[in-house]
C-alpha positions as CSV (number, residue, x, y, z in Angstrom):
1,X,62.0,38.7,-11.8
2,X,60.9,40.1,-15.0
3,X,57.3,39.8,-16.4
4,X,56.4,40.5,-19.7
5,X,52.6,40.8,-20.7
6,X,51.2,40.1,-24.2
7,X,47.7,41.0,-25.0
8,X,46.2,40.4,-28.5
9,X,42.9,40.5,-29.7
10,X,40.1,42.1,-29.0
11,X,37.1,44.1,-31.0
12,X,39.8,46.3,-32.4
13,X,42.2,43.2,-32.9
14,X,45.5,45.7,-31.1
15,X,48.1,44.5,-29.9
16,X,49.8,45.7,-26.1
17,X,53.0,44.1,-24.6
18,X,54.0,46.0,-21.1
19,X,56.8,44.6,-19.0
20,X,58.1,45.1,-15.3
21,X,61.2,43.9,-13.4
22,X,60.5,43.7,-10.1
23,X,64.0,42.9,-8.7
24,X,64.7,46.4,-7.2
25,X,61.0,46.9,-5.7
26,X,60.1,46.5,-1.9
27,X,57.2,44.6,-3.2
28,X,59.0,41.9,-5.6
29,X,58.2,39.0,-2.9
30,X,54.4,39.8,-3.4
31,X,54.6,40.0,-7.2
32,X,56.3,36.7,-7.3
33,X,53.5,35.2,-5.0
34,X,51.5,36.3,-7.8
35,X,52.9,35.1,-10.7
36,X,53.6,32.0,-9.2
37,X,49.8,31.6,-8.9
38,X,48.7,33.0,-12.2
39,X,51.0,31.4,-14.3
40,X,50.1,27.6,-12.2
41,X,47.2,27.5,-13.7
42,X,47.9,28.8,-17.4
43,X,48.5,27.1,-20.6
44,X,51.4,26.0,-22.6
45,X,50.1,26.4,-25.8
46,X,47.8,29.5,-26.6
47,X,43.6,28.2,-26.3
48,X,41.1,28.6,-27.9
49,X,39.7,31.9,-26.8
50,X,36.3,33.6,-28.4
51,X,35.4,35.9,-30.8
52,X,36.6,39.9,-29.6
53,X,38.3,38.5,-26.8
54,X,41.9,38.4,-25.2
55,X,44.7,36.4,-25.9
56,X,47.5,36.9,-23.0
57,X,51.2,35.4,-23.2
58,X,52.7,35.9,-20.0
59,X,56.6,35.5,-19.6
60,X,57.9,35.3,-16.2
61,X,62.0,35.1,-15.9
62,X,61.9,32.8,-19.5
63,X,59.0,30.4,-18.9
64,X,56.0,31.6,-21.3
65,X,52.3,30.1,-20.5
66,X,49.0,31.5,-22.2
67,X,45.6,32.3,-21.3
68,X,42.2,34.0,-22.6
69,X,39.3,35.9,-21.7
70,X,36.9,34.6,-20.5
71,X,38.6,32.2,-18.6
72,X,40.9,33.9,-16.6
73,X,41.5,33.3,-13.2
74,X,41.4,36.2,-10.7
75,X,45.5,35.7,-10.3
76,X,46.0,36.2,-13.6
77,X,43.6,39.0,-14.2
78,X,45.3,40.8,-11.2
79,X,48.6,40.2,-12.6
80,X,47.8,41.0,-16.1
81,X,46.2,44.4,-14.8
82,X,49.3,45.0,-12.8
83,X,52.1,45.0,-15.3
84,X,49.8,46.7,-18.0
85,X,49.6,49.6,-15.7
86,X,52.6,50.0,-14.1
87,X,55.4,48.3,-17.0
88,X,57.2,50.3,-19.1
């Protein structure tokens, strides 16, 4: 499964992408538990987010959904924090 992570926005207004492909890890059953779960609940089209905030288009395997600070849900924060940090 690849994930790719978007993040836009923000005070400074930078942009970060980070991806991971998780087919060779031990742990690529737990990731896709939880991009199954973040992405569930996302967007299709990018909303409304507010002013300094985060804009985040996920891609998992193809399928791209959106979401936004504040109203992230803790799946997607988890999984957003979890590619940024360890994808390449």
């Amino acid at each position: 499964m690849r994930i790719h992570v978007h993040r836009t926005g923000g005070f400074a207004g930078v942009d970060r992408r980070a991806e991971i492909n998780t087919a060779d890890r031990p742990d690529a059953a737990d990731w896709q538990t939880l991009a199954e779960r973040a992405v569930a609940t996302a967007h299709t089209e990018p909303p409304v987010g507010v002013p300094d905030g985060f804009s985040y288009q996920i891609t998992v395997d193809g399928n791209t959904v959106y979401c936004s600070d504040p109203r992230l849900t803790a799946e997607q924060r988890t999984l957003i924090t979890r590619v940024m940090k360890e994808g390449a």
